[in-house]
N, C-alpha and C positions, 0 to 999 in steps of 0.2 A: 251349866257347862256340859258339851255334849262329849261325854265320854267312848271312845272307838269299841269297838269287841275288843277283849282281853288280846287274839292272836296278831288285832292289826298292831298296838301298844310295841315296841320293841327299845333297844337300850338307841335305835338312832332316832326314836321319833314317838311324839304322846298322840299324836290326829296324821291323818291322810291327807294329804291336798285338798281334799275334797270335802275337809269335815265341820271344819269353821266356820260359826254365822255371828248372828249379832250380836247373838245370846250369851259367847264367850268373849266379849269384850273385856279388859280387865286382867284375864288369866294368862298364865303363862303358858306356853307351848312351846314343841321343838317340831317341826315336820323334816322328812326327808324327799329326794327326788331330784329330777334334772332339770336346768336352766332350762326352760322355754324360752323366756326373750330376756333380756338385762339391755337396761336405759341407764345408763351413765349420765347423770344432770351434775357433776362435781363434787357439791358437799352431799346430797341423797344419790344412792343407786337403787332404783329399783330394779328385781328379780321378778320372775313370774316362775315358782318351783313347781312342776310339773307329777304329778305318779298318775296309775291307770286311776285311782280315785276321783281326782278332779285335778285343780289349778288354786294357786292361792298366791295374794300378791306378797312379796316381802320386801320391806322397806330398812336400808341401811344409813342410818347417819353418821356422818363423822367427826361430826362433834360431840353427838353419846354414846358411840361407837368405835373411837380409831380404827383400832384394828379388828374385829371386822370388816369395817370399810375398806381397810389395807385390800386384805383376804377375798374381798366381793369383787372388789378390780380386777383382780386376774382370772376372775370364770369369766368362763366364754360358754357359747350355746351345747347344752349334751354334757356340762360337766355336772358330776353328781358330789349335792351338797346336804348336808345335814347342818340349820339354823334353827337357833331357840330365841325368846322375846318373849313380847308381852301382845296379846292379841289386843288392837283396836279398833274401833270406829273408823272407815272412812272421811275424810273433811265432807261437809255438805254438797254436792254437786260435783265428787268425783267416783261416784258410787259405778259399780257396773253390774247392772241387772241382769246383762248377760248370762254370769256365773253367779253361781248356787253361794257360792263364798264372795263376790261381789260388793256386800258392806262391809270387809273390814279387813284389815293387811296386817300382817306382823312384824312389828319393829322388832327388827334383830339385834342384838348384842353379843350373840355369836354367830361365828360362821365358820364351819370345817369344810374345805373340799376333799369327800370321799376319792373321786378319782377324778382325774383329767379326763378330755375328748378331744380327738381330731375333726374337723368339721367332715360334719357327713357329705357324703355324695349329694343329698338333695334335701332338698328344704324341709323337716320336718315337722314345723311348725306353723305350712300352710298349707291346708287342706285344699286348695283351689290346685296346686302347683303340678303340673303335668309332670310324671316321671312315669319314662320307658319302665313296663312291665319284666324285663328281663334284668334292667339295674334294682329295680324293687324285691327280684324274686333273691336275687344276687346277696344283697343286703337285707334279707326277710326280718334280723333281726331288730332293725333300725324301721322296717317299715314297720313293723307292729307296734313300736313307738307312738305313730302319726294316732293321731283321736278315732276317725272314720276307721280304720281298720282295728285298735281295742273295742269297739261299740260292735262291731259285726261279732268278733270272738268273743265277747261276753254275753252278747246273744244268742249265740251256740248253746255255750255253757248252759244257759238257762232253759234250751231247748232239751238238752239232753237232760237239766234236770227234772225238768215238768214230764217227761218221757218215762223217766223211772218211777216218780210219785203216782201218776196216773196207773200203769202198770201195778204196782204193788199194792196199791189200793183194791184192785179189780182182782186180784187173788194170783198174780201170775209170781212165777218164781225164774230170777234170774241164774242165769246158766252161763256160764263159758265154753265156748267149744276151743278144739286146738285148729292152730295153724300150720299144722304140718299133716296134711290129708293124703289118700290116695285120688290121683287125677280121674277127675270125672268129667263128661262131657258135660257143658251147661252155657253150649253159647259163644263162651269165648276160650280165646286158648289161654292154660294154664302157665303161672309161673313156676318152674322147678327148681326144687333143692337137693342136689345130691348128698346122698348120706354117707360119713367116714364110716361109720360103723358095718356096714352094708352095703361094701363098693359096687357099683354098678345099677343100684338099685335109688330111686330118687322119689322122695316129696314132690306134692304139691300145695301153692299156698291156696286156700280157698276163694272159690268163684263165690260162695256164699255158703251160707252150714247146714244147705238143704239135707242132703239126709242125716246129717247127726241132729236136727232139729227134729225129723222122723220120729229117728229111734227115740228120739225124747218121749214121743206120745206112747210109743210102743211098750214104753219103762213104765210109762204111769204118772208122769211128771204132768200131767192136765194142761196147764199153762205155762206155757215158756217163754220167755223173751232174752234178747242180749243185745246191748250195743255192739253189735262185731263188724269187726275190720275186716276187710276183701279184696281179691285181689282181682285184676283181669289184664292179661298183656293184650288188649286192643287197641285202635286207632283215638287219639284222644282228640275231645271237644269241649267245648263250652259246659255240657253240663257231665262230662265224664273224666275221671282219672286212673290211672295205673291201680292205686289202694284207694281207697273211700270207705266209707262208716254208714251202716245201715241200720235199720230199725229190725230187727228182726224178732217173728213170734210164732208159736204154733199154737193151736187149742184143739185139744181132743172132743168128743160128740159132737162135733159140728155139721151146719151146712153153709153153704154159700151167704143168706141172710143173717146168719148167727155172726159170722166174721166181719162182713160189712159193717154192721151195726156195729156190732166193736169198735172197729176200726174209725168210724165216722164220728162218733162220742169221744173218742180218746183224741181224735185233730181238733175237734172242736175244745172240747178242754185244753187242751198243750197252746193253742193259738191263742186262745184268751189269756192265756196264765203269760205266754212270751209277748206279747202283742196285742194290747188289750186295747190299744186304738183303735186299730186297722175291722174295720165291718168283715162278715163274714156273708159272702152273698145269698145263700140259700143253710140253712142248719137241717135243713132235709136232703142232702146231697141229690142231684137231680142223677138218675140212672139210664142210661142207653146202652144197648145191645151195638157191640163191635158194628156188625152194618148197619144200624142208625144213627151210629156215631159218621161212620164214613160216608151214606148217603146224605146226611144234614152237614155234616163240619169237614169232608173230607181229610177226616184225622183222627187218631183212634187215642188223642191226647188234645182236644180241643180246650180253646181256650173259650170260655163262657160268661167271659167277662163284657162282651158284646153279640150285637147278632151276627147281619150279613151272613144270611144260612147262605148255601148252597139249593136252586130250586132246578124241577129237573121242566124244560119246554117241552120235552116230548109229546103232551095232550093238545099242546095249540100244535105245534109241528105236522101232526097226523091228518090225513086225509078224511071225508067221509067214511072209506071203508076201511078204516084206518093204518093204510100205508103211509108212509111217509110222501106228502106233497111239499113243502114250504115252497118251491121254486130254486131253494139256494142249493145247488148241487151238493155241497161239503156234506150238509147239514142232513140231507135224503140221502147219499150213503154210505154213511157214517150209522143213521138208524136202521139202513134196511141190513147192514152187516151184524145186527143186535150191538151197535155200540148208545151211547150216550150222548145227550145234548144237554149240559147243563151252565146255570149261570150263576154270577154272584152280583148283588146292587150296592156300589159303591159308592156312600153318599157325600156330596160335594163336587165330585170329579167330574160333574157331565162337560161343564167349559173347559175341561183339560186342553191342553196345546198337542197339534199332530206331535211334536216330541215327546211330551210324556205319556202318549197313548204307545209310540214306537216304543219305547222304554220298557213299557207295561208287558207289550206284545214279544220283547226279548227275555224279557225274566220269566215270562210263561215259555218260553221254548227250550230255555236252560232247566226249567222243571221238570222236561218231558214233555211239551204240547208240539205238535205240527205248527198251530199258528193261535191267533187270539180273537177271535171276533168280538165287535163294542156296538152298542149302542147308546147314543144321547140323549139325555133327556132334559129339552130346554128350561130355562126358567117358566116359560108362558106354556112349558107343557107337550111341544113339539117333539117329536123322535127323528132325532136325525142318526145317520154314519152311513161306511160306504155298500153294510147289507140292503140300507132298505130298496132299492133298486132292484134286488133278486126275491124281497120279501113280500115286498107293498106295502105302504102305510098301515093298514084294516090290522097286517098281523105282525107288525112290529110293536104297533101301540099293543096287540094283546099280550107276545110276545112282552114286553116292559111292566106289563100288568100283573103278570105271572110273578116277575120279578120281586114284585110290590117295590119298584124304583118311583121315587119322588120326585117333582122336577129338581132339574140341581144335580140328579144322581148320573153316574154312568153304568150299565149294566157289559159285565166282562162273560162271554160265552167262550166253550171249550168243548168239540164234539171229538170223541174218541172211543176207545175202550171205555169200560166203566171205570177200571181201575186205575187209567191214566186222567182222564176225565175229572174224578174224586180226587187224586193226587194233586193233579197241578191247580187245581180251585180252591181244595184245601190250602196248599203253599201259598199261593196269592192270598188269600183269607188273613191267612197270619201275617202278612208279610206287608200289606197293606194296612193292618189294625194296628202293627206298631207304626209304620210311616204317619198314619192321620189319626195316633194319640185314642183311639175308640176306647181304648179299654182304660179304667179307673186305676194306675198305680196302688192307688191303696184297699182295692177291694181284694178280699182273698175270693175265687169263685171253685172250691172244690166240688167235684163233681166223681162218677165212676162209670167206667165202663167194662162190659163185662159179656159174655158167650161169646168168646172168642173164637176162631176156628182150631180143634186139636190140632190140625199136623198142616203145614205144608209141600206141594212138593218139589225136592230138591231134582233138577232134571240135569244137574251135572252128575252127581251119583245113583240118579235110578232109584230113591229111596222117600219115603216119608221124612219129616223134620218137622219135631212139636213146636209149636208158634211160641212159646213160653220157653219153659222145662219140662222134660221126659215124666214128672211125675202126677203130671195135673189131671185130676179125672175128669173123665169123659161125664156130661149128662146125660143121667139117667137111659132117658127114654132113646139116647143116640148109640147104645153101648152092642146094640148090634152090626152097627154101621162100622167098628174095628174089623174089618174081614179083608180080602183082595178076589178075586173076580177068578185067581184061580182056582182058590182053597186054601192056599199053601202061605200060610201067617209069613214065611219070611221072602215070599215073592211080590214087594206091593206092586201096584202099577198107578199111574197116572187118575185114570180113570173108576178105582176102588170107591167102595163106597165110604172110605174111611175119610176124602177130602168134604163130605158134608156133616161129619162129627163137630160137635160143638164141646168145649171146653168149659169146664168149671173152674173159670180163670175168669179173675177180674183185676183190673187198673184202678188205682186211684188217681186222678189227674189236678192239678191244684195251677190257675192258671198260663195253660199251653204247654206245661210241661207234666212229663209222665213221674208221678213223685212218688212211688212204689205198685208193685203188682204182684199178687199172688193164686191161689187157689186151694179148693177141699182138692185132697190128694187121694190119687191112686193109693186103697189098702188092703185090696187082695192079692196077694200072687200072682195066682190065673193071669187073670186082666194087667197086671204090671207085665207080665212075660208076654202078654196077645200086643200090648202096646209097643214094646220093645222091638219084637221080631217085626211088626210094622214098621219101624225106623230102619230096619237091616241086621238088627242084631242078633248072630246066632245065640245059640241058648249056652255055649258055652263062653262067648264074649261074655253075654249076662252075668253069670257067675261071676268070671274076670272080674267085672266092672262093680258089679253091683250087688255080689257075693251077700254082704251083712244086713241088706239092708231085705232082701229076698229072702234070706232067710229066716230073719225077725219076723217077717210076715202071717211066718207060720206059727207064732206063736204069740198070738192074739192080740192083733193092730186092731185098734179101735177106729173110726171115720176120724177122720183130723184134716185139717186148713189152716192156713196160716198166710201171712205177708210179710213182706220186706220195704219199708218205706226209706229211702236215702235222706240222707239226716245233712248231709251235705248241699243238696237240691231244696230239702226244708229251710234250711239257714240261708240259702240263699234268695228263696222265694220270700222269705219274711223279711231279707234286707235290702229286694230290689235289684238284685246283680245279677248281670249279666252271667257270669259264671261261676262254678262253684271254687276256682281258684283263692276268689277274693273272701271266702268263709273260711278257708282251710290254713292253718297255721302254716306250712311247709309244703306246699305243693309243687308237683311237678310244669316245665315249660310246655308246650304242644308235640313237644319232640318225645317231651318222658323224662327229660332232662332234671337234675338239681345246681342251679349255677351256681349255689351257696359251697353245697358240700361236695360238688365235682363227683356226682355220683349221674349213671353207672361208668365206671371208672375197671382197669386191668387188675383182675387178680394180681398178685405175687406167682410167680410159679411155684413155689412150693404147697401155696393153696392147692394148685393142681395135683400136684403130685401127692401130699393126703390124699387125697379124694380117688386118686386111683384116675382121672380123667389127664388128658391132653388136648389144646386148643388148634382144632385139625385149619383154621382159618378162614377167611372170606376173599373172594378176588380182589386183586389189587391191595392185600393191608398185608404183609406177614406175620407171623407170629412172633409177639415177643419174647425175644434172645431170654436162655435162661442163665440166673446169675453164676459167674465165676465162670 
């Protein structure tokens, strides 16, 4: 007989729905859980009792049973029962292989209904049945019911715990940090908590626990990690929320390869341990440089799971003396302005229909393109479309060659800036790889990319903006390139040699999506203040801002790096979804919204009045009347 763990054993139940096989034929048992389906045949009812364990049939007679039988009539679907019996055999040929517990049903001779249920809003016991995402978010608790969505959150579960086993094995020490921080820049805007105690004066929740993970290294704490919680009031998507759960770590002596390699052993392990089907494309993570990712994938989160690189024409496009000739105006100047002519080969597409080439040619322009040029590439090998007329045969076919297009393929061109150019090829890349299925659902393809640009610049405020976070060191050999062209650290310009700095930042990408990014960090002083006054910050904002962690500095920060991998993004790549909503127990709607708990919802005013605050209003809403 297969006996449960002591803590599943409880006074309403000996096994879990899930626990019964052959082997307990004979014994008795009591399971608990909800009606999944109940079959009414007269003298037998059968039940199908449900928990997140499994499913197990139970069978009521009413001839060795009365009352039970009585009792099993009036459940209906969702009401929660506790039944005891004797476990048996299936009859021969009503077995169901399906389920794990499939050979054998329990004949009940009791039957308690724990509570009643009203019928749910939506079907919960058919995983096929379409229900609007806002009724589901609505009733979160009824959808976590449904099978498909306990299997995603128990495969969380086992994410975050192969996260910690892995970690604590490798010598790291887990840490909490607080959520109640002071606001720091990092990207997004902060959410704030005004404190009673210190009217006027407010919290913020954490963007992430970048510098208290610092000061970690700074203490001496070598290794650190925390599952932490974060917050960011931005615009939400598919693969972003309001709060989210990240992977976070730091390591002291580091460099850039010492972290990676961490990093790439410890997914490789967690994925095996969570998902030990699913193949792992390359166990050597393939690496590209930020512009090799963009010149090849136009994306600096490529998905690797197929080709259709990005290839640039430029060399057939070029004259003898190597100006641009091709004949097709767009094409010559577009290159003579130092822009790009690149293509992607689209295989299958070449018989496409004048509509879905028009299609092709609108979604490239919603990217950012001016327009789409195509070429065909017949079955028997022919180049057709409507450039070759400006190109000539001779250099369309080399043109398609370049492409490495097959017959059968269509080759998609876009002459522009580089950076638009790489953008909107990229976007089509991805965008066609889901449409025509290229890529293996079950492969995982991690990969990293890395020397990112340190700063970009922001030409609405006149200012540098680190392409990451303010803390990520510069490489090496680029650390004089932190300057401005006047002298004066807090005057940048446009033209500084600080926009050809490269970062010791690098991404980890795990099929088209970006699934954590970090860096070896800024640990000098000096150079933390030359970066800073680069972004525009005077030296006494610094202070302001970043007072504790400048000053820890000086009292002997070792080289440190770390990463932050979303664990949200992880569970959802490991279960196929579309978004991280569908991993997250209670997630917010696109709005930010909770339809369940009507949250964000009006203070009380007396909230306010604690707080020392008053709600000055928005156009068009008043502010609500205070009570009495």
């Amino acid at each position: 007989m297969t006996n449960p763990p002591p803590s599943l054993a409880t006074p309403y139940r000996t096994h879990t729905c899930g626990a019964l096989r052959a082997s307990d034929a004979g014994s008795p048992a009591r399971l608990a859980g909800w009606v999944h389906r109940r079959r009414d045949h007269g003298q037998l009812i059968f039940i199908d009792l449900r928990d997140r364990h499994g499913l197990t049939q139970v069978v009521i007679d009413a001839t060795d049973a009365p009352e039970a039988h009585e009792i099993a009539s009036r459940a209906r679907s969702e009401f929660v029962l506790t039944v005891a019996g004797e476990v048996v055999r299936r009859l021969p040929g009503t077995e169901n292989p399906r389920l794990p517990t499939g050979e054998i049903e329990l004949r009940a001779s009791d039957v308690t209904i724990l509570n009643e249920a009203k019928t749910p809003p939506f079907y919960i016991n058919d995983p096929d049945a379409p229900i609007d995402e806002t009724l589901r978010l609505r009733y979160r608790y009824l959808d976590i019911r449904r099978e498909a969505m306990q299997q995603r959150l128990l495969l969380r579960s086992r994410l975050v715990q192969a996260i910690r086993e892995v970690h604590h094995a490798s010598g790291f020490v887990e840490v909490e940090t607080p959520n109640l921080i002071k606001s720091t820049p990092e990207g997004a805007r902060d959410f704030i908590v005004p404190s009673r105690l210190q009217p006027g004066a407010v919290y913020a929740l954490p963007q992430s626990p970048q510098q208290l993970k610092q000061l970690l290294m700074v203490a001496g704490v070598d290794r650190y990690f925390q599952i932490a919680r974060c917050f960011r009031d931005e615009d939400l998507r598919g693969d972003r929320q309001p709060e989210f759960t990240q992977l976070d770590l730091e390591m002291s002596f580091v460099d850039e390869a010492t972290v990676m390699d961490f990093v790439e052993r410890m997914a490789i392990e967690v994925s095996r341990a969570v998902v030990p089907e699913r193949p792992i494309l390359a166990t050597l993570f393939p690496r590209f440089t930020f512009a090799e990712a963009m010149e090849r994938f136009g994306s600096d989160k490529p998905d690797l799971r197929f080709g259709m690189e990005l290839v640039d024409l430029a060399p057939e496009l070029a004259g003898t003396d190597g100006a641009a000739a091709s004949g097709f105006r767009v094409f010559d100047e577009v290159l003579a302005a130092g822009g790009r002519v690149k293509a992607i080969s689209v295989p299958g597409l070449g018989a496409a229909p004048r509509s879905r080439i028009d299609e092709l040619t609108e979604t490239a322009k919603r990217f950012g393109a001016k327009g789409l040029a195509h070429l065909s590439v017949e079955a028997e090998g022919a180049v057709k479309g409507p450039i070759v007329k400006f190109l000539g045969d001779d250099l369309a076919e080399r043109l398609v060659a370049r492409a490495e297009a097959n017959p059968g393929d269509l080759v998609l061109i876009v002459a522009d800036t580089a950076d638009v150019t790489n953008d909107v090829l990229g976007r089509l890349r991805a965008e066609l790889g889901t449409r025509l299925a290229l890529a293996d659902p079950n492969v995982l393809a991690y990969g990293w990319v890395h020397r990112f640009p340190m700063y970009q610049w922001d030409t609405e405020n006149g200012r540098w903006d680190a392409t990451h976070n303010p803390f990520s060191g510069v490489v090496p050999e680029d650390e004089a390139l932190l300057t401005t062209t006047s002298g004066d650290p807090a005057a940048p310009a446009p033209g500084d040699p600080a926009g050809r700095a490269r970062a010791m930042q690098y991404d980890i990408v795990l099929n088209g999506w970006e699934l954590g990014g970090g860096s070896v960090r800024i640990w000098r002083r000096d150079l933390l203040e030359r970066s800073f006054a680069l972004q525009g910050y005077s030296l006494e904002r610094m202070r302001s801002m970043f007072g504790a962690i400048l000053d820890a500095f000086e009292y002997g920060a070792p080289p440190h790096g770390g990463i932050a991998l979303g664990i949200d993004r992880w569970a959802a790549l490991l279960t196929n979804q579309a978004t991280i909503r569908e991993v997250m127990a209670f997630p917010k709607t696109q709005s930010g919204s909770d339809p369940m708990l009507e949250a964000p919802s009006e203070p009380d005013p007396g909230q306010y009045a604690e707080l020392g605050l008053r709600f000055v209003g928005i156009p068009g809403k008043p502010p609500a009347a205070p009570d009495g």
